[in-house]
C-alpha positions in Angstrom: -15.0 -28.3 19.5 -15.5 -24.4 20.4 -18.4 -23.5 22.2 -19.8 -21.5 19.2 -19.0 -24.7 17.0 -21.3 -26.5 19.6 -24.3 -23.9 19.9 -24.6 -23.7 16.7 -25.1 -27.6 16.0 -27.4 -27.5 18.5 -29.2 -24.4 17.5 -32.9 -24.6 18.5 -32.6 -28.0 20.3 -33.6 -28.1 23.8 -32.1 -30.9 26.0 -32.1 -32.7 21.7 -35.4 -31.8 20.8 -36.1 -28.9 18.9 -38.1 -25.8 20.1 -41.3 -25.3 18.4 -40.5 -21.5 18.4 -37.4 -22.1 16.4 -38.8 -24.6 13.9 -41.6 -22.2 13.2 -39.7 -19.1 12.6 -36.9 -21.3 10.5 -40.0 -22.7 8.4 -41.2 -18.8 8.0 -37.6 -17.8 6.9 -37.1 -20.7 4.6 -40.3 -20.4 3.0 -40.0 -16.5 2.5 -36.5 -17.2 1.2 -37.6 -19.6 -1.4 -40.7 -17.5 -2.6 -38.4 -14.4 -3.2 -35.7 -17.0 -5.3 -38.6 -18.3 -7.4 -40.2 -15.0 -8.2 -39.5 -12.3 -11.0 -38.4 -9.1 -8.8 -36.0 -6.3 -9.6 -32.4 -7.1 -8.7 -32.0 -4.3 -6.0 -35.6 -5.7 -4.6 -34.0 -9.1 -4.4 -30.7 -8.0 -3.0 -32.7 -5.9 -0.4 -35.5 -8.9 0.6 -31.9 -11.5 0.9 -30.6 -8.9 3.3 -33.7 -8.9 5.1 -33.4 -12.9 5.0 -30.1 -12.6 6.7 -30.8 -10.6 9.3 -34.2 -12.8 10.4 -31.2 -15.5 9.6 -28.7 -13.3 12.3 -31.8 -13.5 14.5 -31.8 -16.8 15.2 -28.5 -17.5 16.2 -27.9 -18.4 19.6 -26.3 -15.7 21.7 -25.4 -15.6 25.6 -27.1 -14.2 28.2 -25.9 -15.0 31.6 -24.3 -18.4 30.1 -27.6 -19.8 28.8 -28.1 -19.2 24.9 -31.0 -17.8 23.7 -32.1 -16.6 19.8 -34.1 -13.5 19.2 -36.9 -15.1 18.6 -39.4 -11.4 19.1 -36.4 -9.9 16.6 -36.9 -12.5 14.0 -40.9 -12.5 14.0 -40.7 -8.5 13.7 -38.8 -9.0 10.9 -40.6 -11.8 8.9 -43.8 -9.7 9.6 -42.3 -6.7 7.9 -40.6 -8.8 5.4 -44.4 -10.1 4.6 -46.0 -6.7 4.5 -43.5 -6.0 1.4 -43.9 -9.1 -0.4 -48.0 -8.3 -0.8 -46.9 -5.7 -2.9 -44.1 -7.5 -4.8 -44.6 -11.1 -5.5 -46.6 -12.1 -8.2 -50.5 -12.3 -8.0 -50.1 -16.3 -7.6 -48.0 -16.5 -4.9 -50.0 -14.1 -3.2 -52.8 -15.8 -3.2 -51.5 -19.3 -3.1 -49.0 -18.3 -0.4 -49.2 -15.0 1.7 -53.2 -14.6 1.7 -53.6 -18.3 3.5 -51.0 -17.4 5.8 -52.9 -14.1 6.9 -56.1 -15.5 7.1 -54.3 -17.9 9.6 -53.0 -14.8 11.9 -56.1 -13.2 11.9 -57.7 -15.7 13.7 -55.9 -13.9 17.3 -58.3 -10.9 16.9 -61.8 -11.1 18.8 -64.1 -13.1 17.2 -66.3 -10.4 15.3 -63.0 -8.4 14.3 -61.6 -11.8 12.9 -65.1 -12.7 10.9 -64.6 -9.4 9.5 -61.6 -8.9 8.4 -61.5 -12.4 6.7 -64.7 -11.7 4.7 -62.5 -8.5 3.5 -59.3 -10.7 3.1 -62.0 -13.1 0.7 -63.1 -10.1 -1.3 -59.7 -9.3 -1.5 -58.9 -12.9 -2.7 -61.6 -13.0 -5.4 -60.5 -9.4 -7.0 -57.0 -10.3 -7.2 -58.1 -14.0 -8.9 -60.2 -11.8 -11.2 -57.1 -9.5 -12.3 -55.5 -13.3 -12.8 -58.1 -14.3 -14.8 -57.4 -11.0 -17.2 -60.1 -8.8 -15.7 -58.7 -5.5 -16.7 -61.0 -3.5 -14.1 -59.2 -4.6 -11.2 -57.1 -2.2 -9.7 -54.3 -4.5 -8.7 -52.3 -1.8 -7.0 -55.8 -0.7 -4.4 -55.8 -4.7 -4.0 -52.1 -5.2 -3.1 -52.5 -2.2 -0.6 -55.4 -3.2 1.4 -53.5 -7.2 1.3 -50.5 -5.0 2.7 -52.9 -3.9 5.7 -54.7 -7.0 6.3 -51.1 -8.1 6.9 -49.7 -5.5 9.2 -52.8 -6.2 11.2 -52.9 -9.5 11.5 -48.9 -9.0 12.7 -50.0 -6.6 15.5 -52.7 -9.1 16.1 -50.1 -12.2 16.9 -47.4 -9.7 18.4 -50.3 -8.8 21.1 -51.1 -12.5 21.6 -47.6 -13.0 21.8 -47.1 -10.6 24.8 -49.9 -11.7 26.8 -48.6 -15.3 26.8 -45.5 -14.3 27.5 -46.2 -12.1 30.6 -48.4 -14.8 31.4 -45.6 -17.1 31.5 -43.5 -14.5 33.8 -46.3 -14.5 36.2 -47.2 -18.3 36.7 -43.5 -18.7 37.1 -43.1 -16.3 39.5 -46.2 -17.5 41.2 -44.2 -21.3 41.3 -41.6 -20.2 42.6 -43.2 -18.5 46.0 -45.4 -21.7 46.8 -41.7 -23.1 46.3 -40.1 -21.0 48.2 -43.1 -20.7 50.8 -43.2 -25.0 50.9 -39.6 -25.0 51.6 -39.7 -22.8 54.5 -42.0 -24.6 56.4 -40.0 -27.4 55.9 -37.5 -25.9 57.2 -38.9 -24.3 59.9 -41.7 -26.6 61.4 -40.5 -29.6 63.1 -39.5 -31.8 62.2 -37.7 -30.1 59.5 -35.9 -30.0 56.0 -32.3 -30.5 57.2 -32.7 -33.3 59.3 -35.5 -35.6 57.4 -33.0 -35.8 54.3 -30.0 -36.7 56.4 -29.1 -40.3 56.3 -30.1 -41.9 59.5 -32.3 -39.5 60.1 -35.7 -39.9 62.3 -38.0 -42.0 60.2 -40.6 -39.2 61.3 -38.9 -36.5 59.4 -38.5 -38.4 56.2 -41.9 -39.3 56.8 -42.5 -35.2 55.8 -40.6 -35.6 52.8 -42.4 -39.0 51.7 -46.1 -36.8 52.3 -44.9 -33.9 50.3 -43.4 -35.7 47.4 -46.8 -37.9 47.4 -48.7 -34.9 47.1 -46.2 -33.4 44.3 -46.9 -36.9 42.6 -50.7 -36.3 42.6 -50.3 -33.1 41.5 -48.4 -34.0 38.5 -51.2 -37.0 38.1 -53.6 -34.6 37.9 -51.7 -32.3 35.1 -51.5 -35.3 33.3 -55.2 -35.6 32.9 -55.6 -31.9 32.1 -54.0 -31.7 29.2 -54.6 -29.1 27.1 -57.3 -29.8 24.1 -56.2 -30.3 20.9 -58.0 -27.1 19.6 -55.9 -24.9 21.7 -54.0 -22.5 19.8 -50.4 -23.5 19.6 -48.7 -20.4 21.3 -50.8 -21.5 24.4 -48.8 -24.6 24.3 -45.9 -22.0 26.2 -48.3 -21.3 28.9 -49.7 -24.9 29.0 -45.9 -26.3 29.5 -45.2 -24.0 32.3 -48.4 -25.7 34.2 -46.8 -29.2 35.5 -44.2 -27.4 37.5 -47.1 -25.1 39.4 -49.8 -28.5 39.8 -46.8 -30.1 41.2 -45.7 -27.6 43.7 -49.7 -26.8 44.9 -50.4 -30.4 44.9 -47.2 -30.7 47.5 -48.3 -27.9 49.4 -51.6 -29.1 50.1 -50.8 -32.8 50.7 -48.5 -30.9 53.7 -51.5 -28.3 55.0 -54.0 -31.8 54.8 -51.5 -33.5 56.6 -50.9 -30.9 59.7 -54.9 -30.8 59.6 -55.6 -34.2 60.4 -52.1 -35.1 62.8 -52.5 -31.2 64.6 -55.8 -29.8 64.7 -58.3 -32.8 63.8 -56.6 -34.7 66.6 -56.4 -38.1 64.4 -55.2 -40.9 67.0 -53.5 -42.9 64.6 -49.9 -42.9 64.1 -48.4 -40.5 62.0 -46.6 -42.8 59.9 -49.6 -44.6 59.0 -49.3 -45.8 54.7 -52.8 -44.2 54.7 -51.6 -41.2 55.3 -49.5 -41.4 51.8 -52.9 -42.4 50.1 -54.7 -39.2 51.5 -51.4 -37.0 50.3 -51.9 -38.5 46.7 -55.4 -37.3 46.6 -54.8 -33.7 48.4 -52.6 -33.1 45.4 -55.0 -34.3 42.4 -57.2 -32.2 43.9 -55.5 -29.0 43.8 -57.1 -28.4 40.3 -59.6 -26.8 42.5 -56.9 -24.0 43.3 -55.1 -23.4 39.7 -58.2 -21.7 37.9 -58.4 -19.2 40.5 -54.6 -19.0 40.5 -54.7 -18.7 36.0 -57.0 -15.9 37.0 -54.7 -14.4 39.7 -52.1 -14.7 36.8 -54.2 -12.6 34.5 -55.0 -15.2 32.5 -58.5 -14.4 30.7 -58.7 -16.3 27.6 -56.9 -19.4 28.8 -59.3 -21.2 31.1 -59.4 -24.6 32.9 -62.4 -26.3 33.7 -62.4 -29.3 36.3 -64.0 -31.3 33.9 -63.2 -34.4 31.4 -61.0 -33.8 28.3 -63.5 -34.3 26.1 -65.6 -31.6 27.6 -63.1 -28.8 28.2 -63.2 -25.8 25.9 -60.9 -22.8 25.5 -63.1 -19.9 25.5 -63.2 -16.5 23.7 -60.8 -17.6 20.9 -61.3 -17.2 17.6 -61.8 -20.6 15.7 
């Protein structure tokens, strides 16, 4: 079997399961794609919507960058949002309004909240004067309708494109903040002794693997405590990207303050006790549940304005300034 042959049966799996990105845009296409098959339109406006199909289609493939294959998933949204702004004005009333309207209202919800209440109430008068000109009402002016459908829509795009960015550079920057507390963790390990090279040889001083046993303890705590801070279900599902970047940062703050607890106590505290003691382990385990403390300021560093954590139960947690 090729390596194209291979991509694309596994196009828009990720390690087997699929990627929510994917799915949605492949529901988008599929339901665009059946709308425009079903309706009356002019042969040349068919032809031209199919080609448009195809190339959201094209979009999706998996290409390579750098040996890892990625779709064009930005690509395929700018096309199924333009590919929307057309059908307002072609498809017939029913579809519009059983189909394209719905879907708006839903994309309007990533404006502010006043913009959002607003420009639904217009989408609903819109909604009632094109189920009047259904109904036979003559006076409608179904073309003015269409049109101010046609903006709703290119707004609400803009809207999720926006959204879209922000989460994305969001992403960039929590990664990028990962990886220095990485990077940072490993050279002390490294450079403090006893060190990184020595603890993980076999045979090694127990003391050294000791360091290892307090970090990954803390790590372990820190992923304990992502557990319990999972994301509401009310969160908007493209915060679900910036929510499944999270683990990897509790996990590498919750190691790197299990290791600055540790120093504190054996170094500066003057602690007697031996600095193998199991105890030790159990106060590493709760240094790195409690770095919770530290990610809301660090979401903040990130630029993170709308997606806030809370150190409080599930149940009471709340994503604030988003539109319901």
């Amino acid at each position: 079997m090729s390596l194209d042959e291979w991509l694309a049966r596994r196009r828009g799996a990720i390690f087997g399961f699929p990627s929510p990105r994917y799915q949605l845009a492949l529901a988008a296409m599929e339901r665009y794609a059946q709308l425009i098959e079903i309706s009356p339109l002019h042969p040349k406006k068919a032809q031209h919507y199919a080609a448009q199909i195809d190339s959201v289609r094209d979009a999706l493939e998996y290409r390579m960058w750098y040996a890892i294959p990625y779709p064009k998933y930005d690509l395929a949204w700018a096309e199924l949002y333009q590919l929307r702004n057309e059908l307002c004005r072609e498809l017939p009333l029913a579809h519009v309004c059983g189909e394209l309207i719905e879907e708006i209202s839903d994309d309007l919800g990533y404006l502010d909240a006043s913009n959002a209440k607003a420009k639904r109430a217009e989408l609903g008068q819109v909604r009632l004067q094109l189920l009047e000109k259904i109904c036979g009402n003559r006076a409608v002016n179904e073309l003015a309708q269409r049109m101010r459908l046609q903006a709703l829509s290119h707004l609400a795009a803009q809207a999720r494109d926006a959204y879209r960015l922000k989460v994305n550079l969001t992403r960039s920057r929590l990664a990028i903040i990962g990886v220095a507390i990485v990077l940072a963790l490993l050279g002390v390990l490294v450079i403090m002794p006893p060190g990184l090279r020595s603890g993980l040889r076999h045979g090694g001083d127990i003391r050294e693997r000791y360091l290892w046993l307090i970090v990954m303890f803390g790590a372990m705590g820190g992923l304990i405590s992502a557990t319990i801070d999972i994301a509401p279900i009310e969160t908007r599902a493209s915060e679900y990207h910036i929510d499944r970047e999270l683990p990897y940062l509790h996990a590498a703050i919750g190691a790197a303050l299990a290791l600055v607890v540790y120093i504190v106590l054996i170094a500066i505290i003057g602690i007697e006790a031996s600095p193998l003691n199991p105890s030790y382990l159990v106060i590493a385990l709760v240094a790195g549940f409690a770095e919770r403390v530290f990610v809301s300021p660090l979401l903040r560093i990130a630029g993170i304005a709308d997606f806030t954590r809370e150190t409080k139960p599930l149940t009471e947690r709340r994503i604030t300034n988003h539109a319901v």
